[in-house]
N, C-alpha and C positions, 0 to 999 in steps of 0.2 A: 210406556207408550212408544212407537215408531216413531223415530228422530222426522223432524220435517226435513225431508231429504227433497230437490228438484226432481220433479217426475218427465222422465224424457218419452213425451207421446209420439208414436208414429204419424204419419200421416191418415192413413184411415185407420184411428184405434179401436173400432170393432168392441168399444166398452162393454154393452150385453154379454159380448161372448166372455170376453175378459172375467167378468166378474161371475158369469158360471161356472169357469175352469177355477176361480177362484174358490167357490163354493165348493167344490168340488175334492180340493185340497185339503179344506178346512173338513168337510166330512170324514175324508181317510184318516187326518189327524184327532176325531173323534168325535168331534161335533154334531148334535142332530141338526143337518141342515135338510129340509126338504124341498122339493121344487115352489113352493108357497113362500119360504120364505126367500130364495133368489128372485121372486118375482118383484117382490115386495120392496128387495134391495136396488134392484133396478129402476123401480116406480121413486122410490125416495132417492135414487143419486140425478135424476130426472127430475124430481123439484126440488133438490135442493142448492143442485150445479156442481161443476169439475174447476171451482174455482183457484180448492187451496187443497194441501194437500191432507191439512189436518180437520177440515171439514169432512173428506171424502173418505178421510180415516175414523169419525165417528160416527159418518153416517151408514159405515158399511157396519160396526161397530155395535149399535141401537139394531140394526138388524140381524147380525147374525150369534151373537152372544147374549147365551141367557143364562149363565152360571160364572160366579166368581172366578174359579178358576179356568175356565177358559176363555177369560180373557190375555192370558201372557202369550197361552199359543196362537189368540188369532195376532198377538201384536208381532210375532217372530213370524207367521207367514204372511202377512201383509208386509213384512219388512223386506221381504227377502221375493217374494210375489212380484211385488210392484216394484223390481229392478234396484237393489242396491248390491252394486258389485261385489263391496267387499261383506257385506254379510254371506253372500253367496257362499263364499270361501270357507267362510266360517261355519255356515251348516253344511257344506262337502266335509269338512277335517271333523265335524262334529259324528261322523257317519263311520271314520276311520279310526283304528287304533293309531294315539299321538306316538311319533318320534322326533326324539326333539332336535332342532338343526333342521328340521326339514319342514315342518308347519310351527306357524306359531304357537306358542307353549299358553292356551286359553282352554281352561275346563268350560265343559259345555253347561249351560244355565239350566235349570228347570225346563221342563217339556221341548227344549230345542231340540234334541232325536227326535221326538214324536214329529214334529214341525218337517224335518229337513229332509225323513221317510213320507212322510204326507206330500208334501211337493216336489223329490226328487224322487220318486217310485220309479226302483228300476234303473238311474240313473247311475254311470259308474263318475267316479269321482275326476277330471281334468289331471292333465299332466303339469308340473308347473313347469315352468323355465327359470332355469338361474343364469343370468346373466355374467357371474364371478366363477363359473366353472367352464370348462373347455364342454364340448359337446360328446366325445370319446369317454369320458371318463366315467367308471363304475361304480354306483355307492353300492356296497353287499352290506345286509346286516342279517349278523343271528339272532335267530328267533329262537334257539334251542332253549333259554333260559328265560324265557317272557313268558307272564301267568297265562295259564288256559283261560280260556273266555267264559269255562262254569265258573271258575274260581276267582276273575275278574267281576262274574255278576253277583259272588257271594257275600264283595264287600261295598258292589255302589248301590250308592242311594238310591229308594223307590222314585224319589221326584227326579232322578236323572237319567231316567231310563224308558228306554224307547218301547215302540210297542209291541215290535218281538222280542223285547227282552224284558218284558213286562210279563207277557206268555210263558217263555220259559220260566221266569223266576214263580209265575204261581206253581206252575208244575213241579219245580223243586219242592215248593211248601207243602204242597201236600202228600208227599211222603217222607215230610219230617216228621219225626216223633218228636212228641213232648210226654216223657215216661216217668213217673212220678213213682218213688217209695211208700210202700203201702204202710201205715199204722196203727198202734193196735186199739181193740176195742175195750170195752168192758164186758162182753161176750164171751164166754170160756168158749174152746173145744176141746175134746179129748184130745192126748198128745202121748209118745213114749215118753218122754220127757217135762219136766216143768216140775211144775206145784202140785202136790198131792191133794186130789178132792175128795174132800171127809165125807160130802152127800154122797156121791155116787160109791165110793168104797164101803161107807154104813150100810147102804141100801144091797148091796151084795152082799153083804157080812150077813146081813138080818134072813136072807134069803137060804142060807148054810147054816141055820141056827146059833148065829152069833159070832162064829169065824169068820177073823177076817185072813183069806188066805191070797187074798192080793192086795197090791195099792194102787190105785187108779190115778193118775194124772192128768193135768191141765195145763192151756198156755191161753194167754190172749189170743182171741180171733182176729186176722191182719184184714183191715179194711181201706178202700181210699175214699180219699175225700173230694168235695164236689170241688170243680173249677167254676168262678163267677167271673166273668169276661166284662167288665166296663170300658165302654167303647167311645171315644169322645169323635164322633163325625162334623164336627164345626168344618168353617170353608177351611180352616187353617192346616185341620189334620184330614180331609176327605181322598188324600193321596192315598197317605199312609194307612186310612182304616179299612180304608177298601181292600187291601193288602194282608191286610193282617188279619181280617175276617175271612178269606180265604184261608187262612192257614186255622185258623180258629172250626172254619166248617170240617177242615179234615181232619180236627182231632175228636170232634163231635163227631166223628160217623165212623171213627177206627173204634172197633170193637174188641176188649181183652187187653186195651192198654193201657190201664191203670185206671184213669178217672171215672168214679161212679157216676155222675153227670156232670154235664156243661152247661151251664145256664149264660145266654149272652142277652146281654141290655145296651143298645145304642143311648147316647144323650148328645143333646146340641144346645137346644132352649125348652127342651120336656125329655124324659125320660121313657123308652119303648122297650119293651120285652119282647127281642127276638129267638128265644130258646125252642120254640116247637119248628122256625123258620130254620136252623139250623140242623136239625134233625132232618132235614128233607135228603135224600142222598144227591141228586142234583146239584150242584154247586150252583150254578148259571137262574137256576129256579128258584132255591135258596134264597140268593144275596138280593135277585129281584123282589123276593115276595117281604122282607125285611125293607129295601129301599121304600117297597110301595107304602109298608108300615110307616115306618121311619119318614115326618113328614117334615121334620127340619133338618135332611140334610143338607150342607153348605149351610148352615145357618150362622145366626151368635154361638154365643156360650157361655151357656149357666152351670158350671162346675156344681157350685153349693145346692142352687133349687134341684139340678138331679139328684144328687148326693141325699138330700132332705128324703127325696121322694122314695128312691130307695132303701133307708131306713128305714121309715116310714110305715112303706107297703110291704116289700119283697125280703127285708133284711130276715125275716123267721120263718121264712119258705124257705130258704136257700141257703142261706150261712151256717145249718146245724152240720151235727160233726168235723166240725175242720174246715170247714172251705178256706182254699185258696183264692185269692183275689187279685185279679189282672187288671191295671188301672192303665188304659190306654189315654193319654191326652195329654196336649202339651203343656200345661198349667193356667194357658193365658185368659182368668175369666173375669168378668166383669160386677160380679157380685162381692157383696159382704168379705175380704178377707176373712173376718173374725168367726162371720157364722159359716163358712168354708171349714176352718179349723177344726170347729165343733164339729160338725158333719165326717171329715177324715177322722179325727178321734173316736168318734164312736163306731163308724165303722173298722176302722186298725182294733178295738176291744171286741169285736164280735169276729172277726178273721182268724184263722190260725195264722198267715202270712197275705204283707200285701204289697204286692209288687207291682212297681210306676214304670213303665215303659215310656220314653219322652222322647220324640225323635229330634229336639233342639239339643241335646247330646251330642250331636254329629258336630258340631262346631267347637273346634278344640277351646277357645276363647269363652264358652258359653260359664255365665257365671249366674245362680240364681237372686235375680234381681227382682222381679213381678212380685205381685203382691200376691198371685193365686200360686205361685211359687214356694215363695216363701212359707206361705198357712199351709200347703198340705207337705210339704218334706219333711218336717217333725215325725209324721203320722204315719209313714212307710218301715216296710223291713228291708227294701231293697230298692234302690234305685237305680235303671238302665235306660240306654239306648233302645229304640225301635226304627230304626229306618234302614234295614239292609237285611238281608239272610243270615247272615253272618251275626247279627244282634240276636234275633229271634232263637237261631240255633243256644246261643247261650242260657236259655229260658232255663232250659235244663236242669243246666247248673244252679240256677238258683231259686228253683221249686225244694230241688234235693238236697240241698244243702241250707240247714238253719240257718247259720250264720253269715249268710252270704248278703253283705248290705250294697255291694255291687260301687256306683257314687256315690253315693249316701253320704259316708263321711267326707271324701273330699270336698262337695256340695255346700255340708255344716259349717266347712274350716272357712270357705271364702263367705259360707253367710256371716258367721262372728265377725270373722276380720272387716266388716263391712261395717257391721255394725258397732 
């Protein structure tokens, strides 16, 4: 929440307007604000009074926020809106590449880009003054050896990034590949090479009067196998899935790269099959026509009851041949550990591989501690990161490679030693 800071009024502070240019910020930074609901804000800061500052903070609050997560960026632009100097500073340098000595050395919080593009659109950044340097004097720095800014958005975070570098980074995603190793079937086909087939060599023999004056061969037919997309959109990961459903819809629509199908399933507090919404070539058509399915997004989170459901209904549609298994979520549910457990084991025995994508990975400190943690990490073949380009890029590696347990084992050592 917005520190109770003294709010310094002018003399005719023109509030109505105030708080539609306010509105108005808050829309760029992505909020659906419509002119109904500025009216609404203005009728309620009108009976409720401009008394305190933390009244006027929730009562803008109750009006213009209707989803959990945008509440932190209405609280960074109402912070920074409603005249706090030194935040100011902080969403300019939040806008710049850091050098250190010259801004303070503060990574920028979740949605604060989004924020400081919303209400500094267009705005170039203040010169500062330093007081301990002569006015002549020249700072040069080389930039010849600082990362490129693709290669800068490769490793930040999706929650720290602004909204055109949100843009960019889907556009990167979706011309990445996710190219998987094809394997084999119980299908013969003919081959030069391989295992010699006794039926089809017989049946030629018999057809020469019983000579057999060749030997016909065989090899396994090379097939891939389906990708299952579990996608956990609770408010906690609704950053990141939205993110990675992107990238999920353009491997669903590259044609000839391996995967025989894509089947994707959202969960929150129910479980929805978005797989024919995925196939839509549209992205933007796509991801809406799934949100519209998808009726608990930003919800709780029922790891286990989806888990159930899935087994349940869809586990013998989708799991035959091999499938791969993509576990998007952060672990944090509120159900049954124990019948959680059961639910990951039975699904890890119908998988060929199941790989946990966790974007609390990012936190070098992160140790599995949660109870919905703990029950499903046993039941994986691979555990990773999912919150940057850079994570997802490594998906790769570890479709195509068995052994690839990714944290996995590091994960085990601090659970024992824990326990």
């Amino acid at each position: 929440m917005a520190e109770d800071l003294p709010l310094d009024l002018p003399d005719d502070p023109k509030l109505a307007g105030n708080i539609t240019h306010f509105a108005r910020a808050l829309r760029r930074a992505g909020l659906s604000i419509g002119p109904a609901r500025v009216v609404e804000a203005v009728e309620a800061v009108a009976a409720v009074g401009f008394t305190s500052r933390r009244d006027f903070y929730w009562t803008l609050h109750a009006c213009f926020v209707s989803r959990p997560e945008q509440a932190r960026v209405f609280a960074q632009i109402f912070r920074l809106y409603w005249r706090d100097p030194r935040y100011l500073e902080h969403m300019m340098a939040a806008m710049l590449p850091a050098i250190r000595g010259v801004q303070e050395d503060r990574p920028a919080t979740p949605a604060e880009k989004r924020a400081a593009e919303a209400l500094l659109d267009g705005a170039e950044a203040p010169e500062r003054e330093d007081a301990s340097q002569p006015e002549e004097t020249l700072v040069e720095v080389d930039a010849s050896l600082t990362m490129s800014a693709r290669e800068r958005l490769r490793t930040l975070d999706f929650e720290q990034m602004s909204l055109a570098e949100m843009a960019e980074a889907k556009r990167m995603l979706a011309k990445l590949d996710l190219p998987v190793p094809p394997m084999p079937s119980r299908r013969n086909v003919a081959a030069a090479r391989g295992r010699i087939d006794v039926a089809r060599t017989m049946k030629a023999a018999l057809r020469r009067g019983g000579e057999a004056d060749r030997l016909y061969r065989k090899t396994p037919r090379a097939r891939y196998p389906n990708l299952v997309v579990l996608c956990d959109i609770s408010g906690s990961m609704s950053q990141y899935s939205r993110v990675i459903l992107h990238f999920l819809h353009a491997v669903a629509n590259r044609r000839g790269k391996g995967w025989a199908q894509v089947h994707g399933f959202t969960f929150g507090t129910r479980l929805t099959n978005i797989t024919r919404h995925l196939a839509t070539r549209d992205v933007d058509a796509a991801l809406a026509a799934a949100g519209a399915q998808a009726q608990d997004w930003e919800g709780g989170t029922r790891i286990g009851a989806a888990l159930a459901a899935f087994n349940r209904d869809w586990s013998r549609r989708v799991m035959g041949q091999g499938a791969v298994v993509l576990l998007i979520t952060d672990g944090l549910d509120r159900d049954d550990p124990a019948e959680l457990a059961r639910q990951m084991q039975r699904l890890h025995l119908t998988a060929r591989r199941v790989i946990w994508l966790n974007p609390l990975l990012r936190w070098d400190g992160f140790a599995p501690k949660a109870a919905g943690i703990c029950a499903m990490l046993p039941h994986v073949d691979s555990f990773r990161a999912g919150h940057s380009i850079a994570s997802l890029e490594t998906l790769a590696e570890a479709i195509s490679r068995p052994d690839d347990v990714g944290e996995k084992a590091r994960m085990l050592a601090k659970l024992n030693a824990e326990v």
